[in-house]
C-alpha positions as a Markdown table, in Angstrom:
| # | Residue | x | y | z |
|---|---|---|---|---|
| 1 | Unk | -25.3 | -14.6 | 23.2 |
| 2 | Unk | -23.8 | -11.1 | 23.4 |
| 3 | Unk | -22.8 | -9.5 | 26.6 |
| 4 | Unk | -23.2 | -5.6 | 27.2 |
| 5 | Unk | -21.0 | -4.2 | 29.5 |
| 6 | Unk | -21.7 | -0.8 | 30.5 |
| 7 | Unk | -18.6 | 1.1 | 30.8 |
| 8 | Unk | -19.2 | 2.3 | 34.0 |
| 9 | Unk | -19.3 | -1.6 | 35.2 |
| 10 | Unk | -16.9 | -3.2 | 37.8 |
| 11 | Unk | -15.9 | -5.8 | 35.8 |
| 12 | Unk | -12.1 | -4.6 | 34.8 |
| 13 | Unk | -12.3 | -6.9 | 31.3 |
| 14 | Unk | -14.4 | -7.6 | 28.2 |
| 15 | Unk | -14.5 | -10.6 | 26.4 |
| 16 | Unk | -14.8 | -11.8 | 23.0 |
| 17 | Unk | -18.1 | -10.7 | 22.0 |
| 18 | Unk | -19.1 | -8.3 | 24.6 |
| 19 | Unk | -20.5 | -4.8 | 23.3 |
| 20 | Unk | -19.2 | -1.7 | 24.8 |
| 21 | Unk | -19.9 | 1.7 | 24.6 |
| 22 | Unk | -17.3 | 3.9 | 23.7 |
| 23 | Unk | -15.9 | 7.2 | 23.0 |
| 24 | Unk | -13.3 | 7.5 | 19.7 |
| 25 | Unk | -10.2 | 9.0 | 20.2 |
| 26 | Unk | -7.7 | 9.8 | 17.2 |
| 27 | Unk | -6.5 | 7.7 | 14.4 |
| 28 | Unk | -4.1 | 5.2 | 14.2 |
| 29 | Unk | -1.8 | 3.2 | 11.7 |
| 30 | Unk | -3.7 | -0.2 | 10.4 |
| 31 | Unk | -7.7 | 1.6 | 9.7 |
| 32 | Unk | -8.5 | 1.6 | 13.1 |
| 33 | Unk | -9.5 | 4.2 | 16.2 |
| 34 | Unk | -8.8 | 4.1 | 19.5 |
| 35 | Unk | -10.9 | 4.1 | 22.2 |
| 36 | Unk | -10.7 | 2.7 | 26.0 |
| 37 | Unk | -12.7 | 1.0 | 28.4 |
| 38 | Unk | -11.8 | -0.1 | 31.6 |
| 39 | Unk | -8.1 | 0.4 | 31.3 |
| 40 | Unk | -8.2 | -1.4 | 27.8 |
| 41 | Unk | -7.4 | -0.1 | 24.6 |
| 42 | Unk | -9.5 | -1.0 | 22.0 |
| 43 | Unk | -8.6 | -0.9 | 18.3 |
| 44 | Unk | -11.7 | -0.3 | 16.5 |
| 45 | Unk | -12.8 | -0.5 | 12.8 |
| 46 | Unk | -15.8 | 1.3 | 11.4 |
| 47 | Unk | -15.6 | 4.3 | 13.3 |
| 48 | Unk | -14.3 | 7.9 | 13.4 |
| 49 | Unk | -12.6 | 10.4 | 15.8 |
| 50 | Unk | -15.2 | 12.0 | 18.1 |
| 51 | Unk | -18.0 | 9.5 | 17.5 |
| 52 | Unk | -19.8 | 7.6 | 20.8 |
| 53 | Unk | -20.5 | 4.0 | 19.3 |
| 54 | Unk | -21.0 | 0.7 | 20.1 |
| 55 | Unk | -18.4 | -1.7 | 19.7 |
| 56 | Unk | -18.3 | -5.7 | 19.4 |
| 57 | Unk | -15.2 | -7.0 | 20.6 |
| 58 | Unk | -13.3 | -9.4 | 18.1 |
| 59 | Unk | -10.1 | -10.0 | 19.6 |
| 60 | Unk | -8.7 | -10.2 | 23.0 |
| 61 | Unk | -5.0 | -9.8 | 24.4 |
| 62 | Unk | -3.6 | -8.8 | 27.9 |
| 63 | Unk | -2.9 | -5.7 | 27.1 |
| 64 | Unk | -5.5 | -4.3 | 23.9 |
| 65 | Unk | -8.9 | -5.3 | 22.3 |
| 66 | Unk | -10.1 | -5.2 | 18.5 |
| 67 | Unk | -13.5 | -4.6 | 17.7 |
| 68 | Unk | -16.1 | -3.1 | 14.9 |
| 69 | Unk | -18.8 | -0.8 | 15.3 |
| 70 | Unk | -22.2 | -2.5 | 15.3 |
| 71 | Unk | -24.1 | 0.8 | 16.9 |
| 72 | Unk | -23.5 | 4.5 | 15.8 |
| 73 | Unk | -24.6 | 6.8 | 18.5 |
| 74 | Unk | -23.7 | 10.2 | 17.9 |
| 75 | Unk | -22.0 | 10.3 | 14.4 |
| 76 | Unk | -19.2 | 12.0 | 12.8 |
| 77 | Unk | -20.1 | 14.8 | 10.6 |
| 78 | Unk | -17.7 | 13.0 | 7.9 |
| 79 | Unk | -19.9 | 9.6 | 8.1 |
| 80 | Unk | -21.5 | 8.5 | 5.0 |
| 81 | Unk | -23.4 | 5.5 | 3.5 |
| 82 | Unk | -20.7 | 3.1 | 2.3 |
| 83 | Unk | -21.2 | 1.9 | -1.3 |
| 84 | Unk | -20.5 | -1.3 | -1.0 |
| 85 | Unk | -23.1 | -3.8 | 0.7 |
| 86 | Unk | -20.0 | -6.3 | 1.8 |
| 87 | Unk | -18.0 | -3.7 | 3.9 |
| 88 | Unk | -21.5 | -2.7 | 5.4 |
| 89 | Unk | -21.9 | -6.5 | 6.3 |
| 90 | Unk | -17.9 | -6.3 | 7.5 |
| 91 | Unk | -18.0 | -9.3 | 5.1 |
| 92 | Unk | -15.0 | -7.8 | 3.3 |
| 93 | Unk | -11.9 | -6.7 | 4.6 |
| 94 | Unk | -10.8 | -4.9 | 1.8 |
| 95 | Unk | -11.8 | -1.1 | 2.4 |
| 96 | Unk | -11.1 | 0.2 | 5.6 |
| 97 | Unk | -12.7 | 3.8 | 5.3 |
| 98 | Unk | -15.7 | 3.7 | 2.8 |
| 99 | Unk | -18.2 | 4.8 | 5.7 |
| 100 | Unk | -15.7 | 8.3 | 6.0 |
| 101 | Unk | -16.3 | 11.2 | 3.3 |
| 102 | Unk | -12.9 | 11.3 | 0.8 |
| 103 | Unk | -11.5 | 14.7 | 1.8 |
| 104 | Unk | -11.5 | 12.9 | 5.1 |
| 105 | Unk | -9.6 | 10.4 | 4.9 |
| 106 | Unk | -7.3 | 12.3 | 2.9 |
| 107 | Unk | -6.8 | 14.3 | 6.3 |
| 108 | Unk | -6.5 | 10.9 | 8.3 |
| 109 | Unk | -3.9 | 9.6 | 6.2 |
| 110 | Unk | -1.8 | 13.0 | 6.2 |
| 111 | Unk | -2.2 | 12.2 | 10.2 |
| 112 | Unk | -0.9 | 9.0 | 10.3 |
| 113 | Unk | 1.8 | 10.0 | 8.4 |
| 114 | Unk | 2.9 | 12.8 | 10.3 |
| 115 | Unk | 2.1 | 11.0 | 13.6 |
| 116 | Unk | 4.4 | 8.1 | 12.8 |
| 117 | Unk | 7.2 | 10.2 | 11.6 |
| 118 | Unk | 7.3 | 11.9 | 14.8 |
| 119 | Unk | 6.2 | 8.8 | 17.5 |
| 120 | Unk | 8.3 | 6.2 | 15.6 |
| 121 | Unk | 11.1 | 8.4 | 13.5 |
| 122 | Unk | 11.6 | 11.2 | 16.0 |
| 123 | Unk | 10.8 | 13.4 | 13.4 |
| 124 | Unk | 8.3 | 16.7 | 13.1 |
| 125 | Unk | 7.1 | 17.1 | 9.9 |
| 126 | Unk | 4.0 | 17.5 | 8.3 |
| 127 | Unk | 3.6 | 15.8 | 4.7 |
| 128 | Unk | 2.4 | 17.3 | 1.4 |
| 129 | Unk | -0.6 | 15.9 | -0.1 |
| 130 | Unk | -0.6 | 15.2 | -3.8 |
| 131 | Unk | -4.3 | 15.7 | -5.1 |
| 132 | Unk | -5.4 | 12.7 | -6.9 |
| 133 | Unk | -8.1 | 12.5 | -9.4 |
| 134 | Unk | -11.3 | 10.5 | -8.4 |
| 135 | Unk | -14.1 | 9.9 | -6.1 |
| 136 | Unk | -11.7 | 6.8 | -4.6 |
| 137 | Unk | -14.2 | 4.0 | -6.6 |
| 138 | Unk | -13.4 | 2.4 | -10.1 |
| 139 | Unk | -9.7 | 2.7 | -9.3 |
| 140 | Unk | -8.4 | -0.7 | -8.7 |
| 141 | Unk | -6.7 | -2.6 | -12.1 |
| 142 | Unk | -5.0 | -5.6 | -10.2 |
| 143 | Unk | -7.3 | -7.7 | -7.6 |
| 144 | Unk | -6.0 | -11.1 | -5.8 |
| 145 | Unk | -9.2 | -13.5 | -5.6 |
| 146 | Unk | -9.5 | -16.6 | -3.9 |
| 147 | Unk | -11.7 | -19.3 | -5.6 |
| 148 | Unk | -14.9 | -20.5 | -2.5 |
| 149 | Unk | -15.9 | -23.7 | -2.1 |
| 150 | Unk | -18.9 | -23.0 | -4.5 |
| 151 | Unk | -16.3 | -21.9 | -7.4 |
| 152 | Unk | -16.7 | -18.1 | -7.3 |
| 153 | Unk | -14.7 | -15.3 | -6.4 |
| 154 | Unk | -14.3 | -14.6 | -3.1 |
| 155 | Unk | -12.5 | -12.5 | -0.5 |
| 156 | Unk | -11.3 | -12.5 | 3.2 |
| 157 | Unk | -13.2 | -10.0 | 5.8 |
| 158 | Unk | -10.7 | -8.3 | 7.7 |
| 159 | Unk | -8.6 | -10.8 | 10.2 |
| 160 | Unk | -10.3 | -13.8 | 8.8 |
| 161 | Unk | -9.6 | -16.6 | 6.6 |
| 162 | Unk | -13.1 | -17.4 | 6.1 |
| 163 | Unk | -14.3 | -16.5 | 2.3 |
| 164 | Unk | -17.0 | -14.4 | 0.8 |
| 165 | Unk | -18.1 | -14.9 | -1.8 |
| 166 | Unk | -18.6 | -11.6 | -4.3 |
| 167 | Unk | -20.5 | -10.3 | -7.7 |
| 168 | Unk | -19.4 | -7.0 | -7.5 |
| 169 | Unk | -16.1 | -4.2 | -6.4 |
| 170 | Unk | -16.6 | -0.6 | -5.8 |
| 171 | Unk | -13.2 | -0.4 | -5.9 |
| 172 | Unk | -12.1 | -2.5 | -8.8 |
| 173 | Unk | -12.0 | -1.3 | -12.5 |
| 174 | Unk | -15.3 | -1.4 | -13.7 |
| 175 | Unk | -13.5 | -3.4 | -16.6 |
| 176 | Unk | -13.4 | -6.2 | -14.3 |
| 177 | Unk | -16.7 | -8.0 | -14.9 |
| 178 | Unk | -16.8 | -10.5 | -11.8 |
| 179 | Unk | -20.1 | -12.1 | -12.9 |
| 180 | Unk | -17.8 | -13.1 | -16.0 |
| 181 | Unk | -14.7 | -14.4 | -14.2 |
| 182 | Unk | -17.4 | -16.5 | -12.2 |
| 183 | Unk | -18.4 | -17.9 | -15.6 |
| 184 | Unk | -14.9 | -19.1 | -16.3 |
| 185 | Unk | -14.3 | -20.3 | -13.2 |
| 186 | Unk | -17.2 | -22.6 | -13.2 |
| 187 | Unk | -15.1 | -24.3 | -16.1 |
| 188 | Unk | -11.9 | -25.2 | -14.1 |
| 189 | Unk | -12.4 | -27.9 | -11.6 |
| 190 | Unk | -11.0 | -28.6 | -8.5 |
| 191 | Unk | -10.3 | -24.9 | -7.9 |
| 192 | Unk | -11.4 | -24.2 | -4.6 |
| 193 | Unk | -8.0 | -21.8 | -2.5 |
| 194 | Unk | -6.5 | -21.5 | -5.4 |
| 195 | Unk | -5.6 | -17.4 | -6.1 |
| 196 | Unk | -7.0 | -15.9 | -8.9 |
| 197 | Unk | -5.6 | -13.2 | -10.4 |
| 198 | Unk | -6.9 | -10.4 | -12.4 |
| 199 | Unk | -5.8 | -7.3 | -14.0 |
| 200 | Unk | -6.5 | -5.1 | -16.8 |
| 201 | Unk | -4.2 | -3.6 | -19.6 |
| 202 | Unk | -4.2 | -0.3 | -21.4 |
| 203 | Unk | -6.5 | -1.2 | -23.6 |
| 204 | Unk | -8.7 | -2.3 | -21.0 |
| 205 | Unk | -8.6 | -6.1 | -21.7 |
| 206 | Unk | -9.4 | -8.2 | -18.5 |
| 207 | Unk | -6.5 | -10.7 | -18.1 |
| 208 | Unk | -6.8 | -13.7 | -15.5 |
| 209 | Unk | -4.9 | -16.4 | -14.2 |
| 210 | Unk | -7.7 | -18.7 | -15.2 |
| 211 | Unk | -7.3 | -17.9 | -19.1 |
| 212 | Unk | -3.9 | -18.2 | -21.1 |
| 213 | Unk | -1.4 | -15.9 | -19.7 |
| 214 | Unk | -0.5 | -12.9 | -21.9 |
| 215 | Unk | 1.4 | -10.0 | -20.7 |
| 216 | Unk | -0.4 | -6.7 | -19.9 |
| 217 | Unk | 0.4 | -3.5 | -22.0 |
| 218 | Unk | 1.0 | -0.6 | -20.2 |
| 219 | Unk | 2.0 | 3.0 | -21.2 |
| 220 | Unk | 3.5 | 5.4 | -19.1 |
| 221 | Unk | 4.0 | 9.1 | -19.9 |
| 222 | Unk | 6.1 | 8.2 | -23.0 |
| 223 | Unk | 7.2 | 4.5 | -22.4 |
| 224 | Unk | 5.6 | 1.2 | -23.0 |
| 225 | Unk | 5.4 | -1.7 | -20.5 |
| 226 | Unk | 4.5 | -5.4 | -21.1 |
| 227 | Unk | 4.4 | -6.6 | -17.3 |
| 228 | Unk | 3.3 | -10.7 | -17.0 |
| 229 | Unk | 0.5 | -10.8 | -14.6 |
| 230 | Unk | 2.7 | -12.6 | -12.1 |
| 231 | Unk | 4.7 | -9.4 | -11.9 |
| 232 | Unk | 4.2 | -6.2 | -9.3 |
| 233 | Unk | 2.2 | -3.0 | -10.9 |
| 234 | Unk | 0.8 | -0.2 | -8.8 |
| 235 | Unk | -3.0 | -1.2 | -9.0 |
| 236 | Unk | -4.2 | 2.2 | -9.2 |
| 237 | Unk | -5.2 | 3.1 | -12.7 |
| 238 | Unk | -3.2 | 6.4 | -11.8 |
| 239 | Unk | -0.3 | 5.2 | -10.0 |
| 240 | Unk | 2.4 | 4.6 | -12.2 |
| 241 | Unk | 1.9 | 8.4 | -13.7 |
| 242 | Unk | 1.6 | 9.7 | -10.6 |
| 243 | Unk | 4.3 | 8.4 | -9.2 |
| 244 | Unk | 6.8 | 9.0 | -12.2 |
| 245 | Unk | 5.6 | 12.7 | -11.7 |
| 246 | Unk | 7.3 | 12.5 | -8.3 |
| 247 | Unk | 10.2 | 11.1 | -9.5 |
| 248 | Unk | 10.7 | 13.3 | -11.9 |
| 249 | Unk | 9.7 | 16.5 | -10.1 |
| 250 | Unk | 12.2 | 15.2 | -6.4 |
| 251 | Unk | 15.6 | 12.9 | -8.5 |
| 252 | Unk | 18.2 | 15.3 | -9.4 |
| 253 | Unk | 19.6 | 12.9 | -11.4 |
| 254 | Unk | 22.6 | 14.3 | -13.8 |
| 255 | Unk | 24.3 | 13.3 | -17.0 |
| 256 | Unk | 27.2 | 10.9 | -16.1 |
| 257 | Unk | 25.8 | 9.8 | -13.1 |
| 258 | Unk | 25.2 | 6.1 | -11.4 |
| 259 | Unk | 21.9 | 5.4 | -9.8 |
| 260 | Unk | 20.3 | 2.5 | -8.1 |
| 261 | Unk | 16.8 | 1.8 | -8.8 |
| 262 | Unk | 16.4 | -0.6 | -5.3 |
| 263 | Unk | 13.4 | -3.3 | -5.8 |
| 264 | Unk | 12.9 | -1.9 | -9.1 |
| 265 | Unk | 10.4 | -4.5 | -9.9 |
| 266 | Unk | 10.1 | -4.6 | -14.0 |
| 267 | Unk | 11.7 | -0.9 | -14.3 |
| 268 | Unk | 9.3 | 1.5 | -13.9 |
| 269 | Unk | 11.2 | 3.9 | -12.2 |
| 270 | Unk | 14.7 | 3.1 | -14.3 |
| 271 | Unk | 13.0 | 3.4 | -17.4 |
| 272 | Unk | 12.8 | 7.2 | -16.7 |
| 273 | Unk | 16.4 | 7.7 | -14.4 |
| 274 | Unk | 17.9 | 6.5 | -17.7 |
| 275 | Unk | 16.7 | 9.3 | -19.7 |
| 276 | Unk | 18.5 | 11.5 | -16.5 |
| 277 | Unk | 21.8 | 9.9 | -16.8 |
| 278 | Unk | 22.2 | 9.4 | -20.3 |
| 279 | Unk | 24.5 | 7.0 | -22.6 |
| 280 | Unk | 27.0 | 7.8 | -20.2 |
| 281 | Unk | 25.4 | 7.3 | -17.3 |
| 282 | Unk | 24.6 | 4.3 | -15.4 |
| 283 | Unk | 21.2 | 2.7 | -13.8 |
| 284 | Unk | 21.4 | -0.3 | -11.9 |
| 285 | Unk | 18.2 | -1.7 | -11.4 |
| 286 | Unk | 17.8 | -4.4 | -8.3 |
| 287 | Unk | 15.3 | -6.9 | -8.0 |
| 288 | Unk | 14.9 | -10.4 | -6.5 |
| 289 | Unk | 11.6 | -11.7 | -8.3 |
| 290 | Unk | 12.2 | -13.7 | -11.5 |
| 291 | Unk | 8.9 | -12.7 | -13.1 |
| 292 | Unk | 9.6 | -8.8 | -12.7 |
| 293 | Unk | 13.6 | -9.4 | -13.5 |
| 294 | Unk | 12.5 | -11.0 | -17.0 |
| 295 | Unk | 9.9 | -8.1 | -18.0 |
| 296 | Unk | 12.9 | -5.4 | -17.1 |
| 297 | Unk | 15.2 | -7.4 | -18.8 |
| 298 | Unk | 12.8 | -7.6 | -22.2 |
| 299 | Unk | 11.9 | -4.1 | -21.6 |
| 300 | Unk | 16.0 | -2.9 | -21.2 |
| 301 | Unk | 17.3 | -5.3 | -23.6 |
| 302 | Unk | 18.7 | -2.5 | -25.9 |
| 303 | Unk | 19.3 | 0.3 | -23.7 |
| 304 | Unk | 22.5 | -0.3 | -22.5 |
| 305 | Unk | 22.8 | 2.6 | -19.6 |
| 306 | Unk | 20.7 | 0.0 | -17.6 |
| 307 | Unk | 21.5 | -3.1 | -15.9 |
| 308 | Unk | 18.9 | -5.6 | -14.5 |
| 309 | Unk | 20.6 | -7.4 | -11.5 |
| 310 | Unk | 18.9 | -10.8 | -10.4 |
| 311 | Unk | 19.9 | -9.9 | -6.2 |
| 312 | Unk | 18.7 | -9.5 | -2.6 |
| 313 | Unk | 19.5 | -5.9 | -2.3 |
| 314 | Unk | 21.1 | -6.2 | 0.8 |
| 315 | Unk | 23.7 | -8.4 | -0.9 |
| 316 | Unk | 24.1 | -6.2 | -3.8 |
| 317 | Unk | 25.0 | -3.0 | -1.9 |
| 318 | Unk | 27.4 | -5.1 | -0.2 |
| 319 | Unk | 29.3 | -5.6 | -2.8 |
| 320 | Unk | 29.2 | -2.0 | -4.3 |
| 321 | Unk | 31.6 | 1.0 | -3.8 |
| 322 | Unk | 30.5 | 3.9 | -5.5 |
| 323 | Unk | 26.9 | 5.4 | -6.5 |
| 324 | Unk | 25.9 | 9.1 | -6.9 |
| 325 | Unk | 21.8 | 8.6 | -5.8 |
| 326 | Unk | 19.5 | 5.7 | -4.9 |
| 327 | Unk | 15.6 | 5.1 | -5.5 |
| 328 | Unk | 14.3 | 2.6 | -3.8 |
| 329 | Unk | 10.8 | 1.3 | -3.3 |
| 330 | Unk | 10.7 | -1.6 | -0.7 |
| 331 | Unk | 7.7 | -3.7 | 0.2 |
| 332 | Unk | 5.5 | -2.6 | 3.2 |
| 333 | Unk | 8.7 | -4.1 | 5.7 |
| 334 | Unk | 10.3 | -1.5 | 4.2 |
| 335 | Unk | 14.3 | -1.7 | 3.6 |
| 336 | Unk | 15.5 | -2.4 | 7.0 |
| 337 | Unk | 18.3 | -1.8 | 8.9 |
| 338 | Unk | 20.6 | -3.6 | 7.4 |
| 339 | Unk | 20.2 | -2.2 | 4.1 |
| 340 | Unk | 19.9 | 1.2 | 5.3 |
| 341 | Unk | 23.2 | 0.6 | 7.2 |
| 342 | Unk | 24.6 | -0.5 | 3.8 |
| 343 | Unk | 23.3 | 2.7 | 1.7 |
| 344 | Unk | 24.8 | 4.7 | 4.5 |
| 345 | Unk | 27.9 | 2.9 | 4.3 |
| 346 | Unk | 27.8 | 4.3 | 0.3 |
| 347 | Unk | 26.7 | 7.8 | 1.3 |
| 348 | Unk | 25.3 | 8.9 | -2.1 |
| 349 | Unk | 24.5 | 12.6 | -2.4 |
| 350 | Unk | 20.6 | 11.7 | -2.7 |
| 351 | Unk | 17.7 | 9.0 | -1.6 |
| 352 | Unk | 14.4 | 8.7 | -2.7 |
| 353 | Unk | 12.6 | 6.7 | -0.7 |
| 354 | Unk | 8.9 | 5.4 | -1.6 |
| 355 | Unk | 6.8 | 3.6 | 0.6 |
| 356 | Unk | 3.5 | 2.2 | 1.3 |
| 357 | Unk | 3.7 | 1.8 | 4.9 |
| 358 | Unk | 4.1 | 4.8 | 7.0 |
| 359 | Unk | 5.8 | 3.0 | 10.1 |
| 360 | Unk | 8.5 | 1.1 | 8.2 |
| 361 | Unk | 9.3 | 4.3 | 6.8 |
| 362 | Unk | 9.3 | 6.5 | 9.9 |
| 363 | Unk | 11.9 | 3.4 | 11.3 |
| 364 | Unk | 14.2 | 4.0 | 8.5 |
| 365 | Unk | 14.0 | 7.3 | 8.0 |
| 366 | Unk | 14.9 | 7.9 | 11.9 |
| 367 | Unk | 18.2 | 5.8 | 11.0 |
| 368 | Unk | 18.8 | 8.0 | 7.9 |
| 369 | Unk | 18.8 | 11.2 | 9.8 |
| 370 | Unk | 20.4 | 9.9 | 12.1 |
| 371 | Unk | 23.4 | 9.1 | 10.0 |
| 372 | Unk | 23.3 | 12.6 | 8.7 |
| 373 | Unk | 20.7 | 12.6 | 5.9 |
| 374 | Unk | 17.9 | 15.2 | 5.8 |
| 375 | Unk | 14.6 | 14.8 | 4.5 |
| 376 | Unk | 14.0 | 17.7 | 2.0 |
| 377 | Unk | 10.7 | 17.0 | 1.2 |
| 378 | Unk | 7.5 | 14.3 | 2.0 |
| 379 | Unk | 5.0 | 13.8 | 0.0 |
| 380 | Unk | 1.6 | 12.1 | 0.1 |
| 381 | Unk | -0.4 | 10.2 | -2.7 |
| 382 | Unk | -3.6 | 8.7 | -1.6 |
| 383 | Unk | -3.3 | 6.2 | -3.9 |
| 384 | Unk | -5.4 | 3.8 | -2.3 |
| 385 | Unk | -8.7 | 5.4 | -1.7 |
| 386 | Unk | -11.6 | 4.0 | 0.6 |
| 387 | Unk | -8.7 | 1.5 | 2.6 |
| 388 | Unk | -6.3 | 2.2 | 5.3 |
| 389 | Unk | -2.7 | 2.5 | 2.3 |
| 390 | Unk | -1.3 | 4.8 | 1.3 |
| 391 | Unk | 1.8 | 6.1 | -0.9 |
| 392 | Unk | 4.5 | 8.6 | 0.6 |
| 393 | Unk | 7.4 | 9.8 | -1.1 |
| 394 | Unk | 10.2 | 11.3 | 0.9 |
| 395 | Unk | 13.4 | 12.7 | -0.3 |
| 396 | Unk | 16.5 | 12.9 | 1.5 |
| 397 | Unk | 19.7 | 14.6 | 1.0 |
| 398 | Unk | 23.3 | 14.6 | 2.6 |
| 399 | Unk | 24.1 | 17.3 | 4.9 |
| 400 | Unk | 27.6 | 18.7 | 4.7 |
């Protein structure tokens, strides 16, 4: 039975299950609010700065709570009807911000941004945001399924391992019939945990893990991709453009020069340095996973200004000398000290650093500065619409 504590009650904690009324305060990093009550602070989903809500408490530590909203009482003037009937039953965990208008959460993602720049980097600045196209549905072209216990596809609600099953994704391509993939599964026996997973190409064929593998066709400005379905690939249908377009408009990359292209995954990024440096340049492209290192290495077979290095990048810089600029793209635990310490240690003249976690970034960019790199520029891609991700790019450049 659930347990309302009033929050004007003498009882100095909640427990698991209780409802409490709450005021939101601001935004933080993760898709949650904070609020308080009684000296606890309370991470909640579902809500929005400003709002009075009730809140059902999840989680439990010494020191903070989790909790959804299960009770709007005075709404946000950003609050709409969410699309999707699993994230109104919190039985998905995979949107964070659906019940938020789009320009807003644009604004609460510049937010985070800046605020974990400056709490967690030391650093005041304010990033640009890079308008992308869409009303944040139909945008997904790479979804991770698990198979139920009933053989369907299914997905985690947020902080569970439990499964729900699914027949439909606002956010995913609406290539990606999951009725269909439900058929197919009903074919394989004995499937129940295994990961299913599905992406679409350029011609908008649905590929699966439950069919024969083939490798996806992408193209890119001018180039052409074939990226295996095992391999990493921005799942926004705009991403890789987009993203090239920053690359392009921050990497002064000259004629002549070397360039790392740091977890590179199946070249991307180097595909485009190269045409910067030219037949006399160089472009060292780094990456540890054997399924992205074989798609660059098929894709960069005859272009010999690139080299595809099989390496954990800290390794690999710690055996370098020289370079003139790095890219690098880490995953959402960002590069680390140790490999900032090591890029440092090589002081090119520029780093382009793009990330998809705003705190891992703000870490290493406060040891970047610190070492005597500036950041020129920061920009913003929401990239990830209706969840809590997002895509910064931020340049930095030596000081004298």
């Amino acid at each position: 039975m659930l347990r309302f504590v009033m929050s004007d009650s003498h009882q100095s904690k909640v427990s698991v299950g209780d409802l409490v009324e709450v005021e939101v305060g601001v935004v933080a990093h993760g898709g949650h609010f904070i609020a308080h009550h009684d000296g606890i602070t309370i991470f909640v989903r579902g809500a929005d700065t400003g709002e009075h809500v009730v809140v059902e408490i999840d989680e439990l530590t010494k020191k903070i709570a989790r909790g959804h909203v299960v009770e709007v009482k005075r709404p946000s003037s950003n609050r709409v009807t969410p699309r999707c009937p699993y994230y109104i039953n919190s039985a998905c965990g995979g949107c964070d911000f659906q019940h938020l208008t789009l320009d807003h959460q644009k604004d609460l993602k510049v937010k985070v941004v800046a605020d974990s720049m400056k709490r967690i980097g030391g650093i005041d600045l304010i990033p640009e945001l890079i308008e992308v196209p869409g009303d944040g549905f139909d945008w997904r072209t790479r979804m991770d399924f698990n198979a139920s216990p009933g053989g369907r596809l299914a997905l985690h609600p947020a902080r569970s391992n439990s499964l729900t099953e699914i027949s439909e994704c606002a956010i995913a391509a609406r290539e990606i019939n999951i009725e269909q993939i439900n058929l197919d599964l009903e074919q394989r026996q004995g499937a129940w945990g295994e990961r299913i997973r599905v992406g679409i190409d350029a011609s908008s064929y649905v590929h699966t893990t439950l069919l024969k593998r083939s490798r996806l066709k992408h193209q890119v400005l001018d180039e052409i991709f074939e990226v295996s379905l095992e391999s990493f690939w921005q799942p926004h249908r705009l991403a890789p453009e987009m993203l090239v377009r920053e690359l392009q408009r921050f990497l002064h990359g000259r004629k002549g020069e070397r360039i790392f292209d740091l977890y590179g995954g199946v070249g991307l990024f180097s595909a485009f340095i190269s045409k910067m440096v030219g037949e006399s340049g160089e472009v060292i492209l780094v990456e540890s996973d054997m399924s992205s290192i074989k798609d660059a290495q098929r894709k960069f077979k005859e272009i010999s200004s690139v080299k595809v290095i099989e390496s954990d990048v800290k390794n690999f810089l710690g055996k370098e000398k020289d370079v003139d600029r790095i890219v690098l793209d880490p995953p959402r635990t960002g590069a680390g000290s140790a490999v900032v310490k090591e890029m440092v240690r090589l002081a090119p003249k520029q780093i382009l650093y793009i990330s998809c976690d705003p705190a891992t970034l703000a870490r290493d960019s406060k040891e970047l500065v610190s070492a005597g790199y500036a950041i020129a520029s920061l920009s913003l891609l929401d990239l990830f619409p209706n969840t809590e991700h997002v895509e910064s790019v931020a340049n930095f450049i030596i000081t004298p």
